[in-house]
Structures are given as structure tokens and as C-alpha cells.
Biopython code that builds the backbone (N, CA, C, O; Angstrom):
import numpy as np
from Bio.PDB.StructureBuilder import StructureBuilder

atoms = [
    (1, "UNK", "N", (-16.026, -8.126, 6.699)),
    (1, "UNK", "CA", (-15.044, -7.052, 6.724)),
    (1, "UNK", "C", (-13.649, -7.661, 6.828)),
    (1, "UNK", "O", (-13.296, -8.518, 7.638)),
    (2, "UNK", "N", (-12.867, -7.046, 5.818)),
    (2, "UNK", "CA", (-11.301, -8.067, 5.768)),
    (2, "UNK", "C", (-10.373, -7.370, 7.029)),
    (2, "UNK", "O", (-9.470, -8.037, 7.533)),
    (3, "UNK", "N", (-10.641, -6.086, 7.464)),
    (3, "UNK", "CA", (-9.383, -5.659, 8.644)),
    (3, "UNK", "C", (-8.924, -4.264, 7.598)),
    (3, "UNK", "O", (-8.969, -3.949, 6.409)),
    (4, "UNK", "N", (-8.474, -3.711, 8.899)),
    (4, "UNK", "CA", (-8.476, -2.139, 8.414)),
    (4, "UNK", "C", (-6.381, -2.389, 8.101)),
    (4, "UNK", "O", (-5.559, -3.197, 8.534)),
    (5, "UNK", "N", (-6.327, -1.487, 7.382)),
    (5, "UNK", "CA", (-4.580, -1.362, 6.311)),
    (5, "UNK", "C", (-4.214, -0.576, 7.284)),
    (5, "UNK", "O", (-5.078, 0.252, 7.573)),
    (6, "UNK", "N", (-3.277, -0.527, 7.882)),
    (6, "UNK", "CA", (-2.598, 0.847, 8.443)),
    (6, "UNK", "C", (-1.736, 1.179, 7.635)),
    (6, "UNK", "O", (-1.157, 0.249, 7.074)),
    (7, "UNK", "N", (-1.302, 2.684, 7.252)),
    (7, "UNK", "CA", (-0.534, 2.973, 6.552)),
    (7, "UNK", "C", (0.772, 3.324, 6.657)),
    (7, "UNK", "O", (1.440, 3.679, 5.686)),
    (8, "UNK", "N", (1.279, 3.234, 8.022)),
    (8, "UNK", "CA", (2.295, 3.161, 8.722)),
    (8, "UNK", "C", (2.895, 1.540, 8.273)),
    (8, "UNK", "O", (3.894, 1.209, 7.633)),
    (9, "UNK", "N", (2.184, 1.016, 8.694)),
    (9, "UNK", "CA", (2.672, -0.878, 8.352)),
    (9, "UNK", "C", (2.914, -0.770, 7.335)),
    (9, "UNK", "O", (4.122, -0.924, 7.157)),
    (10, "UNK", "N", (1.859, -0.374, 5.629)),
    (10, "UNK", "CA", (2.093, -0.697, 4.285)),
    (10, "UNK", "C", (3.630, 0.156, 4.025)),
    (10, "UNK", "O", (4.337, -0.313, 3.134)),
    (11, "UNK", "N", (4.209, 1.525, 4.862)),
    (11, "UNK", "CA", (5.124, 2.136, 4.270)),
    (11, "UNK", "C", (6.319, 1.165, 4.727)),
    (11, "UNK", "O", (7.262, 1.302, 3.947)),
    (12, "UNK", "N", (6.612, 0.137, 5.838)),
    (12, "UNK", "CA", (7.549, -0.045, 6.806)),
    (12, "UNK", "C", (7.445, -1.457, 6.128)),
    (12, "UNK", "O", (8.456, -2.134, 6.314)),
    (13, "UNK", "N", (6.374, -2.117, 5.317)),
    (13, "UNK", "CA", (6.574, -3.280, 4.594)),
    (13, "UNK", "C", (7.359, -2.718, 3.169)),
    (13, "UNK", "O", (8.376, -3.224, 2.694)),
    (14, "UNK", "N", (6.686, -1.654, 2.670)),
    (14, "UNK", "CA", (7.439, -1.552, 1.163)),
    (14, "UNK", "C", (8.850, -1.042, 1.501)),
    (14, "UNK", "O", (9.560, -0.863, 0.511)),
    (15, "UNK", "N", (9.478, -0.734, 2.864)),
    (15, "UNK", "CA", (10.821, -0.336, 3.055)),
    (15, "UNK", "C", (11.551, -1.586, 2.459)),
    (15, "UNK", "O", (12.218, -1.771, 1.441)),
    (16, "UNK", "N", (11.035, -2.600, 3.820)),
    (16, "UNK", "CA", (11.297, -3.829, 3.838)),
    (16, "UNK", "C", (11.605, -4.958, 2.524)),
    (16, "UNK", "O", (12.200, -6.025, 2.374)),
    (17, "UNK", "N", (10.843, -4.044, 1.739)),
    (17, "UNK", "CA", (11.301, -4.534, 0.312)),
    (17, "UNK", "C", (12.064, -4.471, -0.824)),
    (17, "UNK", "O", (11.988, -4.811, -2.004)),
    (18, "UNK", "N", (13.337, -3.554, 0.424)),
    (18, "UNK", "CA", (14.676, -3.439, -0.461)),
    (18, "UNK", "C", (15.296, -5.295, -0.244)),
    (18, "UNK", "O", (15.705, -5.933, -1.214)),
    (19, "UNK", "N", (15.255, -5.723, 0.792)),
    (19, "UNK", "CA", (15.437, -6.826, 1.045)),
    (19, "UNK", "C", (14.137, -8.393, 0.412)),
    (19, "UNK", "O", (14.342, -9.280, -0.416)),
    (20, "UNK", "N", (13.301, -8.193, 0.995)),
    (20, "UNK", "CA", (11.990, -9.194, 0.268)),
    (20, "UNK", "C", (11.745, -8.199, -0.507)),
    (20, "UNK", "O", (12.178, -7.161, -0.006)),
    (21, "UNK", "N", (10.925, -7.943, -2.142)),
    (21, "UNK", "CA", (10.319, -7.251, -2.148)),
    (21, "UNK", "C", (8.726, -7.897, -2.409)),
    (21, "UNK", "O", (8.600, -9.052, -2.816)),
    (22, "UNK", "N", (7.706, -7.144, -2.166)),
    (22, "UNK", "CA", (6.490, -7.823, -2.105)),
    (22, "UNK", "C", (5.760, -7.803, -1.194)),
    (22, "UNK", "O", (4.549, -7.896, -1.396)),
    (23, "UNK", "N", (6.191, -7.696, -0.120)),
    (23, "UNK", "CA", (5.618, -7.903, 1.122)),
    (23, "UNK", "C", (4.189, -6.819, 1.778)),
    (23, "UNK", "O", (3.259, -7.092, 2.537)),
    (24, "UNK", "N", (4.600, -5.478, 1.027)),
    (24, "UNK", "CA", (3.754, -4.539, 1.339)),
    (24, "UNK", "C", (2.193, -4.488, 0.434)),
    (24, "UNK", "O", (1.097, -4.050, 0.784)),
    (25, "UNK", "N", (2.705, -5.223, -1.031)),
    (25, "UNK", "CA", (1.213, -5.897, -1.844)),
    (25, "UNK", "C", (0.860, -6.603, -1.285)),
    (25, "UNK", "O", (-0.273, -6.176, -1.060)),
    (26, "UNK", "N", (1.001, -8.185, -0.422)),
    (26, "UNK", "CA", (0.425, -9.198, -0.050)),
    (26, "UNK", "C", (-0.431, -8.131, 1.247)),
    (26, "UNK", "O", (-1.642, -8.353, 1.229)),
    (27, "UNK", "N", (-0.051, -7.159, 2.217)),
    (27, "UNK", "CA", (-0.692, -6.510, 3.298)),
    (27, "UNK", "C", (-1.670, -6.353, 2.528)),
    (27, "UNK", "O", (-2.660, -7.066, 2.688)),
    (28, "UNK", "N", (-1.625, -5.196, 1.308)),
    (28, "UNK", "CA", (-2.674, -4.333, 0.890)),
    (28, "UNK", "C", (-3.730, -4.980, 0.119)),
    (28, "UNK", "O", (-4.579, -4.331, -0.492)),
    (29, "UNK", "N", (-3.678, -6.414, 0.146)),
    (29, "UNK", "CA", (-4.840, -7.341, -0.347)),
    (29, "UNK", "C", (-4.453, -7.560, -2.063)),
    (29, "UNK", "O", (-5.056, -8.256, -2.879)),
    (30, "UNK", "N", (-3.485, -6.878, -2.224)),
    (30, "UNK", "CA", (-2.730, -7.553, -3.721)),
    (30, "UNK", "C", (-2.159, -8.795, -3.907)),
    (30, "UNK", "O", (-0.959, -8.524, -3.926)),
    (31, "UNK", "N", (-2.233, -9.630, -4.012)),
    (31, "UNK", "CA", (-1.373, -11.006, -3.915)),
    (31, "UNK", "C", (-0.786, -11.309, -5.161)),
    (31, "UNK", "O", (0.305, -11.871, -5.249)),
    (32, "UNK", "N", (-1.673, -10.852, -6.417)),
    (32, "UNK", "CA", (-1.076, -11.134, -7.277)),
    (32, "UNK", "C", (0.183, -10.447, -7.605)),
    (32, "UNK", "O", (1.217, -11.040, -7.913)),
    (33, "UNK", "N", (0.029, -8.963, -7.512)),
    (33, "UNK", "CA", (1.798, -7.813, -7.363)),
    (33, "UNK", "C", (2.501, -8.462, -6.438)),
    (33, "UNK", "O", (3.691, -8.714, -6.624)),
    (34, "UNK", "N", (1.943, -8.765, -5.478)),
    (34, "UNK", "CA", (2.842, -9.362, -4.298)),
    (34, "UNK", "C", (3.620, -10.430, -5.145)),
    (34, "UNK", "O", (4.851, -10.432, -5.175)),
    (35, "UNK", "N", (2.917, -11.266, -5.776)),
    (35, "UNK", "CA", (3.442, -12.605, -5.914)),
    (35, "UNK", "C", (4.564, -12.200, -7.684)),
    (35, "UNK", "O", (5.484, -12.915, -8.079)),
    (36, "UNK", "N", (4.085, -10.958, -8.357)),
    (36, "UNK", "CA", (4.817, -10.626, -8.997)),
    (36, "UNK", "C", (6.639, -9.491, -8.663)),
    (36, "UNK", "O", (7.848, -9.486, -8.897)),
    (37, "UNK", "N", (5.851, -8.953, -8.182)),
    (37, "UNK", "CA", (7.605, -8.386, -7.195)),
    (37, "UNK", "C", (8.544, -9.409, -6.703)),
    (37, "UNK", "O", (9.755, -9.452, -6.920)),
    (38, "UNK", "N", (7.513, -10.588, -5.706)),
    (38, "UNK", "CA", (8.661, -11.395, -5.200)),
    (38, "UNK", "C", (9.418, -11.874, -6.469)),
    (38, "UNK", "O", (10.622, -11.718, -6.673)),
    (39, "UNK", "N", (8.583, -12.440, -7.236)),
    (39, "UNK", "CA", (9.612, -13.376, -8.218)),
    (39, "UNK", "C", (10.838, -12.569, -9.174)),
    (39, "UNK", "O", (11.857, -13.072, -9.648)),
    (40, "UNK", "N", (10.252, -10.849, -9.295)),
    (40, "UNK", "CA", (11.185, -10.343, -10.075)),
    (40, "UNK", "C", (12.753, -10.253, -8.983)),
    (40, "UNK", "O", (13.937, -10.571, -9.091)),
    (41, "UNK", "N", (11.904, -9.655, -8.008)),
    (41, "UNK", "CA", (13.287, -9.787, -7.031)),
    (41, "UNK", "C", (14.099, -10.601, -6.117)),
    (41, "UNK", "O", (15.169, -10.231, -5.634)),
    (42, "UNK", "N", (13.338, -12.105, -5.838)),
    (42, "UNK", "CA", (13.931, -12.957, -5.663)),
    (42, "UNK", "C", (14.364, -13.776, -7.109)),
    (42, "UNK", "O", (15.397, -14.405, -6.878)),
    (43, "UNK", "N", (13.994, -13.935, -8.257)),
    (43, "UNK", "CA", (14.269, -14.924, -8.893)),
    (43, "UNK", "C", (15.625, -13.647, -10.226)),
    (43, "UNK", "O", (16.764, -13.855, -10.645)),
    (44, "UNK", "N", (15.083, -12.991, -10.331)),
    (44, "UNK", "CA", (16.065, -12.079, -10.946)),
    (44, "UNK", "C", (17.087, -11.957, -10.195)),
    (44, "UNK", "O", (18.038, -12.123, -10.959)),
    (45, "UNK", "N", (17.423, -11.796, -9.314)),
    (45, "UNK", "CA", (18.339, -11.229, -8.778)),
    (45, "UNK", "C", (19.456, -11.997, -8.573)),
    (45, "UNK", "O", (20.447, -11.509, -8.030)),
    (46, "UNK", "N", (19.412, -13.470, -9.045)),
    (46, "UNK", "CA", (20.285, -14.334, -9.111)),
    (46, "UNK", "C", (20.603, -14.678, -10.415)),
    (46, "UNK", "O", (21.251, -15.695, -10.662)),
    (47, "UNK", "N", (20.189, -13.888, -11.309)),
    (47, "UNK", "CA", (20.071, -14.385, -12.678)),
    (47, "UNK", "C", (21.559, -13.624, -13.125)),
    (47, "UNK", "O", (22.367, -13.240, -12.279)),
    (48, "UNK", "N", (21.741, -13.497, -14.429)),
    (48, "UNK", "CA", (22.534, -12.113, -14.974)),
    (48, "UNK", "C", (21.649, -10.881, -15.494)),
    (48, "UNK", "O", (21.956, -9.724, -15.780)),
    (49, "UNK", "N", (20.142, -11.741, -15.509)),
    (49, "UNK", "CA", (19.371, -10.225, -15.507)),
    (49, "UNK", "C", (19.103, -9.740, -14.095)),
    (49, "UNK", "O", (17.956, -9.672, -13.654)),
    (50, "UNK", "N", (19.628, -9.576, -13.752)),
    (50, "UNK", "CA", (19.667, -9.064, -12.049)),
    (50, "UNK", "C", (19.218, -7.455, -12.174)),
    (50, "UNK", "O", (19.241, -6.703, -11.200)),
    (51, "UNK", "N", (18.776, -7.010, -13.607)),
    (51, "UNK", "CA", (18.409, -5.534, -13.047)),
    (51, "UNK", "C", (16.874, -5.553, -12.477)),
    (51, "UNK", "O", (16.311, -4.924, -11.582)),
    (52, "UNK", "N", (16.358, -6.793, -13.613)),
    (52, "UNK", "CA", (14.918, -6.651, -13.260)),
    (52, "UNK", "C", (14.489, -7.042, -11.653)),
    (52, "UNK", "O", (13.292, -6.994, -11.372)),
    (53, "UNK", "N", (15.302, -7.362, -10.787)),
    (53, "UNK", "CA", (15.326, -7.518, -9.402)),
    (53, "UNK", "C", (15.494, -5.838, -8.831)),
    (53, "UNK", "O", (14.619, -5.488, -8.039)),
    (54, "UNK", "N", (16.228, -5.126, -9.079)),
    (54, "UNK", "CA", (16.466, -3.746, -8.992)),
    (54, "UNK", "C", (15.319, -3.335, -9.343)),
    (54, "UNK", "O", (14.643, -3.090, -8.344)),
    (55, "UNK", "N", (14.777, -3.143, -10.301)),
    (55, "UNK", "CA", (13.588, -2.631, -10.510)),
    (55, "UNK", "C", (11.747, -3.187, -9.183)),
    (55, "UNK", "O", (10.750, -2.536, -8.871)),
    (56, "UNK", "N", (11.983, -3.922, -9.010)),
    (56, "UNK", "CA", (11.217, -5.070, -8.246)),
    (56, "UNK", "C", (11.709, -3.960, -6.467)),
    (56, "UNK", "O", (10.790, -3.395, -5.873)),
    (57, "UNK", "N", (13.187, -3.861, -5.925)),
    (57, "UNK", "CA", (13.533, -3.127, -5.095)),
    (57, "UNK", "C", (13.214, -1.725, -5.010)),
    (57, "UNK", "O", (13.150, -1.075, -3.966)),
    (58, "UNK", "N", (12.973, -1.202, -6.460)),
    (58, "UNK", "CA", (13.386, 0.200, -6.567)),
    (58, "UNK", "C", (11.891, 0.580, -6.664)),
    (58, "UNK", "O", (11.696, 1.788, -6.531)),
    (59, "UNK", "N", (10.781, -0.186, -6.866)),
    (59, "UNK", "CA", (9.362, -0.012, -7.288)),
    (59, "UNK", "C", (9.002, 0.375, -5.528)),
    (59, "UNK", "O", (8.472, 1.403, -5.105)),
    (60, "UNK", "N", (9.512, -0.875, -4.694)),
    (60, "UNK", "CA", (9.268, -1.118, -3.458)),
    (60, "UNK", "C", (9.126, 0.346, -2.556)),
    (60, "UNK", "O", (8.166, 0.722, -1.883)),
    (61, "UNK", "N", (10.260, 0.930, -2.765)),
    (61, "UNK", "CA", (10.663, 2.472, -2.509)),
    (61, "UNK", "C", (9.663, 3.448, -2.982)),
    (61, "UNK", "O", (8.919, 4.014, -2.181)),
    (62, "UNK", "N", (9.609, 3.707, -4.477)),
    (62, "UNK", "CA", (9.036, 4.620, -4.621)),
    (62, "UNK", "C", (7.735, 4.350, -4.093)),
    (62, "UNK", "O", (7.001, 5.303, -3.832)),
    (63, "UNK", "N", (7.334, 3.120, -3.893)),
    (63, "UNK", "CA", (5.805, 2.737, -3.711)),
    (63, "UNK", "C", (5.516, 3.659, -1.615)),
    (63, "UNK", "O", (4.580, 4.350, -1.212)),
    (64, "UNK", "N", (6.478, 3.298, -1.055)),
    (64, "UNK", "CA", (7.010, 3.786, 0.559)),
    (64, "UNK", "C", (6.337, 5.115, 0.562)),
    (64, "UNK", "O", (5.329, 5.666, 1.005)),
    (65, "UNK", "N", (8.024, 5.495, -0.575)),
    (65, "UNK", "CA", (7.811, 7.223, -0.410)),
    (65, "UNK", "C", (6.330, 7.827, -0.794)),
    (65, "UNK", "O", (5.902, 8.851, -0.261)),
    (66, "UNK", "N", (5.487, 6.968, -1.925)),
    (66, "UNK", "CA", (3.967, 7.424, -2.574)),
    (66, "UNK", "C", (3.342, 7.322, -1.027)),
    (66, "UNK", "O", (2.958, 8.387, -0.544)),
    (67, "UNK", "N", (3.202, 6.012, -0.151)),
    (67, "UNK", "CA", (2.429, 6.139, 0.522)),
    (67, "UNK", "C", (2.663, 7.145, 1.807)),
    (67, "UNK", "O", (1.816, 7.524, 2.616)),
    (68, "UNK", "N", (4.022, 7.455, 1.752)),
    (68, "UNK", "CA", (4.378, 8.629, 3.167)),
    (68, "UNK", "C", (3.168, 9.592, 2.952)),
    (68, "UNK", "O", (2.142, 9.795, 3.601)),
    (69, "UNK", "N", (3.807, 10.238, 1.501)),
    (69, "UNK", "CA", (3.077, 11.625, 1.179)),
    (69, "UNK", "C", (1.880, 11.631, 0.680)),
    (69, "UNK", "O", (1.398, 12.683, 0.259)),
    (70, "UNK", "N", (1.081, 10.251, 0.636)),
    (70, "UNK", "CA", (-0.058, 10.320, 0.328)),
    (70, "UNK", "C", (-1.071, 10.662, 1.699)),
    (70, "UNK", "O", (-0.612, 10.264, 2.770)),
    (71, "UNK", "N", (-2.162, 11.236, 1.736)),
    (71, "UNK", "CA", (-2.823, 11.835, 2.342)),
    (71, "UNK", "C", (-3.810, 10.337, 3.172)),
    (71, "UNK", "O", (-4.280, 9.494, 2.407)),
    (72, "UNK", "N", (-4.024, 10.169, 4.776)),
    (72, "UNK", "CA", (-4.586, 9.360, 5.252)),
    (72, "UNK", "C", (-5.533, 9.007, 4.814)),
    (72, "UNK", "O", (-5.780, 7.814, 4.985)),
    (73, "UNK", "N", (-6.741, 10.014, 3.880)),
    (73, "UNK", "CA", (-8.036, 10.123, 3.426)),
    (73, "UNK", "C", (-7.940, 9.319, 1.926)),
    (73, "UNK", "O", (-8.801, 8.586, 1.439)),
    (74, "UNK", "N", (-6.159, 9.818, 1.149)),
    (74, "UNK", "CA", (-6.751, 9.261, -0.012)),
    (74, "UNK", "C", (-5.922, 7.167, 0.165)),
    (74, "UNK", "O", (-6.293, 6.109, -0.343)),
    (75, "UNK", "N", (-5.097, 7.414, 0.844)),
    (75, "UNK", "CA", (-4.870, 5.959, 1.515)),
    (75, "UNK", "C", (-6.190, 4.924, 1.853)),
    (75, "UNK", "O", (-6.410, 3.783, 1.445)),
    (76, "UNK", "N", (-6.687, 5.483, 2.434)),
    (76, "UNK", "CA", (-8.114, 4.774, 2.679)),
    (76, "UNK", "C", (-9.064, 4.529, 2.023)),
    (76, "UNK", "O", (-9.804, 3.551, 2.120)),
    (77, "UNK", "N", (-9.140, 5.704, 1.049)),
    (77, "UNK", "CA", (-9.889, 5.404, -0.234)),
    (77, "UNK", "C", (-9.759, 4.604, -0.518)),
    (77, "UNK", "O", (-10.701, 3.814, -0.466)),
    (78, "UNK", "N", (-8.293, 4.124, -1.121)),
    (78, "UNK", "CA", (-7.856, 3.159, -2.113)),
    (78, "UNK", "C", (-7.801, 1.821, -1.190)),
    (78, "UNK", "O", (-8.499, 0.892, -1.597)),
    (79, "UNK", "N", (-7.143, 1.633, -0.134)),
    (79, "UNK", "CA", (-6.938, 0.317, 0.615)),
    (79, "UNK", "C", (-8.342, -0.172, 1.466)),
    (79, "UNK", "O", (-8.854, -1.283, 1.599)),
    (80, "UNK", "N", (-8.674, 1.009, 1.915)),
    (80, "UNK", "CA", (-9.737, 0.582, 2.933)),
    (80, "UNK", "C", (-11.105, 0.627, 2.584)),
    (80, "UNK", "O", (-11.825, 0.700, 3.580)),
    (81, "UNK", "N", (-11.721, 0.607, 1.480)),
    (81, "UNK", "CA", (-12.887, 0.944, 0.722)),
    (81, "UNK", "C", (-13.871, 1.041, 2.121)),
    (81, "UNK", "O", (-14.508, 1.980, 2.598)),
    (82, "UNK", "N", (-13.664, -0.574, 2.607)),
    (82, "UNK", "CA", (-14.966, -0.797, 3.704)),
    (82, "UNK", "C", (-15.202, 0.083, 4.689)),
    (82, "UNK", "O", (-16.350, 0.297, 5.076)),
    (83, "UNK", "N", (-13.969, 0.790, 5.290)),
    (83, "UNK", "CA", (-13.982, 1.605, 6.366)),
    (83, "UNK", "C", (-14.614, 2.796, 5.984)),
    (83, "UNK", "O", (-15.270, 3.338, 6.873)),
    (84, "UNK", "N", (-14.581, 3.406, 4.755)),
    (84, "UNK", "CA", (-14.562, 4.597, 4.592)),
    (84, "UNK", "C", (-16.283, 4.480, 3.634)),
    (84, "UNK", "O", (-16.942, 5.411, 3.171)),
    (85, "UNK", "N", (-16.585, 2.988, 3.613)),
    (85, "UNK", "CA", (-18.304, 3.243, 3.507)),
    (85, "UNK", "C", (-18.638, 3.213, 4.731)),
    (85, "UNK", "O", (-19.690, 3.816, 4.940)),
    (86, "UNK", "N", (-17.948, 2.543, 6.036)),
    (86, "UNK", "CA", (-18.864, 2.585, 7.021)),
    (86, "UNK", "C", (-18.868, 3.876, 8.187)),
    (86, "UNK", "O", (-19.282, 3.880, 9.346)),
    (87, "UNK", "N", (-18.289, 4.848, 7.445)),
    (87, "UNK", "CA", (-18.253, 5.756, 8.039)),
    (87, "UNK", "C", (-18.676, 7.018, 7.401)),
    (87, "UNK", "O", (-17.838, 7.499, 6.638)),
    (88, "UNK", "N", (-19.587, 7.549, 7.514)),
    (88, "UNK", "CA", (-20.180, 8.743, 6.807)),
    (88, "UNK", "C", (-19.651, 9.563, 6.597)),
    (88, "UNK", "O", (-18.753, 9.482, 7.435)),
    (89, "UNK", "N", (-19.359, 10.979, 5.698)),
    (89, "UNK", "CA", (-19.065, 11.932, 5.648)),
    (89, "UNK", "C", (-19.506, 13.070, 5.821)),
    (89, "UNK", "O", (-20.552, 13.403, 5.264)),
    (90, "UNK", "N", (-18.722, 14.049, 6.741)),
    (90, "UNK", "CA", (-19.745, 15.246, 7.398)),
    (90, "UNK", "C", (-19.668, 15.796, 6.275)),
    (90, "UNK", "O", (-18.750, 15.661, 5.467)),
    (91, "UNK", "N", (-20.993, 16.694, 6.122)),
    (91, "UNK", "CA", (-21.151, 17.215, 5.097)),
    (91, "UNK", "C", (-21.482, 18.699, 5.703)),
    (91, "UNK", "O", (-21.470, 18.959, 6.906)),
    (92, "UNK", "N", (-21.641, 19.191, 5.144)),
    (92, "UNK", "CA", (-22.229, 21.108, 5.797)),
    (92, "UNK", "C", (-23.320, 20.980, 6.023)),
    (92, "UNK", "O", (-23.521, 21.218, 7.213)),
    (93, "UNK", "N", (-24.628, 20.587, 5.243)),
    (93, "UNK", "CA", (-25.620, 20.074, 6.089)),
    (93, "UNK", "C", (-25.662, 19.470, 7.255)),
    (93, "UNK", "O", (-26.427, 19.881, 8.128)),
    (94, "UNK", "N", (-24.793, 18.330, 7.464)),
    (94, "UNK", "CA", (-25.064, 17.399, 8.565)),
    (94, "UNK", "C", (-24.183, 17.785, 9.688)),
    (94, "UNK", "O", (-24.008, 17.207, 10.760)),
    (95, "UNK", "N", (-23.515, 19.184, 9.103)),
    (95, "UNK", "CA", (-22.769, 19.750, 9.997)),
    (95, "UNK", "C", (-23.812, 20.940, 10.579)),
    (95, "UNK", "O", (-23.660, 21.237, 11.764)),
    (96, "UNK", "N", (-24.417, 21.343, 10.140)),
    (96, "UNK", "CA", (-25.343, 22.485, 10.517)),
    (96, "UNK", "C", (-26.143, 21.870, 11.433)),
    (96, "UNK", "O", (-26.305, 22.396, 12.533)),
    (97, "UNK", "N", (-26.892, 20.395, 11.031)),
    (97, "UNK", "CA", (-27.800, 19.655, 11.633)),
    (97, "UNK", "C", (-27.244, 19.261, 13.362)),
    (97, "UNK", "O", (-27.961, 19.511, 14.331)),
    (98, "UNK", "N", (-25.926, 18.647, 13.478)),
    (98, "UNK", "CA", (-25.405, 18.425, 14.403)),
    (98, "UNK", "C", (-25.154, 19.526, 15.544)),
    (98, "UNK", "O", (-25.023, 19.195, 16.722)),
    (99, "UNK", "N", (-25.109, 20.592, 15.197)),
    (99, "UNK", "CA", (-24.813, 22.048, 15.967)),
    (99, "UNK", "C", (-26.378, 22.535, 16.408)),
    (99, "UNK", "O", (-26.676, 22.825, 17.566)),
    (100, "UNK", "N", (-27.133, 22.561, 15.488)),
    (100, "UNK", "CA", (-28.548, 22.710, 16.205)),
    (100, "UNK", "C", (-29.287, 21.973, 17.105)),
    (100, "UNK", "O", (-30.389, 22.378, 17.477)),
]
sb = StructureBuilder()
sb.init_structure("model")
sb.init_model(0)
sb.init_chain("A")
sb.init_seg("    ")
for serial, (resi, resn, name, xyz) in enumerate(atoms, 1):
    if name == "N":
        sb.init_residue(resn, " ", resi, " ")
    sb.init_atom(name, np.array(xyz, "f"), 0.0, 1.0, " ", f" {name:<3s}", serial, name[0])
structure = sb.get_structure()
């Protein structure tokens, strides 16, 4: 088991990536985006193509704001696969079953 994502951390890393950007892919077990953001926005951003660094910042953001308003259940889906096999889902059956 690799360790559970909090989704509080992944939003407060992709903030963080107006400044680094990347940081919130390397959490979420992406390394390769990780390792592609950093370079657009550290290595662009000194260039005269300095937008594609903006873009690299500006991905960082919208990526924040996706995970605010994304729902804890579908967050976990996607980041936490393991957690969310090792934990069953009540179902109406097993909800009926549990009450009797």
C-alpha cells in the first residue's frame, strides 16, 4: 500500500505551484507531469518563451480549483484506488442486513 493522498495537501501543493510548479503531481504519484510542469515552468520561464512557464503556473491553479470542487469520493477514486478497494461499499442490501 503506497499511503493515502489527502486532498487538502494535493490542493495547497498545486497552490504552491504558482511559485514551483509540479509539486502537487509528484504527491499524487505522477512523476512524470510532475517532472513535466517543473521543466515548463522552471526552464521556460527564463527563456523569451516565458509563456509556456505561465501555462505550467496557470495549469497548477486550475488543477487546485478542480480538486477544491471535486467531490472527496470522486478524489479518491482517482488518487486513492487502494483505499477505496479496501473499503467496501454500503449498499441497500448490506444496509438492510446491518439493521437486522
Amino acid at each position: 500500500m503506497m499511503g493515502y493522498r489527502n486532498r487538502a495537501i494535493a490542493i495547497l501543493l498545486a497552490l504552491a505551484g504558482i511559485f514551483l510548479p509540479g509539486l502537487h503531481k509528484f504527491y499524487l504519484r505522477q512523476p512524470l507531469w510532475g517532472g513535466v510542469y517543473l521543466l515548463l515552468g522552471l526552464l521556460f520561464s527564463t527563456t523569451p518563451h516565458g509563456s509556456l512557464g505561465s501555462v505550467a503556473r496557470i495549469a497548477c491553479v486550475i488543477e487546485a480549483v478542480w480538486y477544491l470542487f471535486q467531490g472527496a469520493d470522486a478524489f479518491d477514486a482517482t488518487f486513492n484506488p487502494e483505499i477505496r478497494a479496501a473499503v467496501p461499499k454500503l449498499t441497500a442490501s448490506r444496509l438492510e442486513e446491518s439493521t437486522q
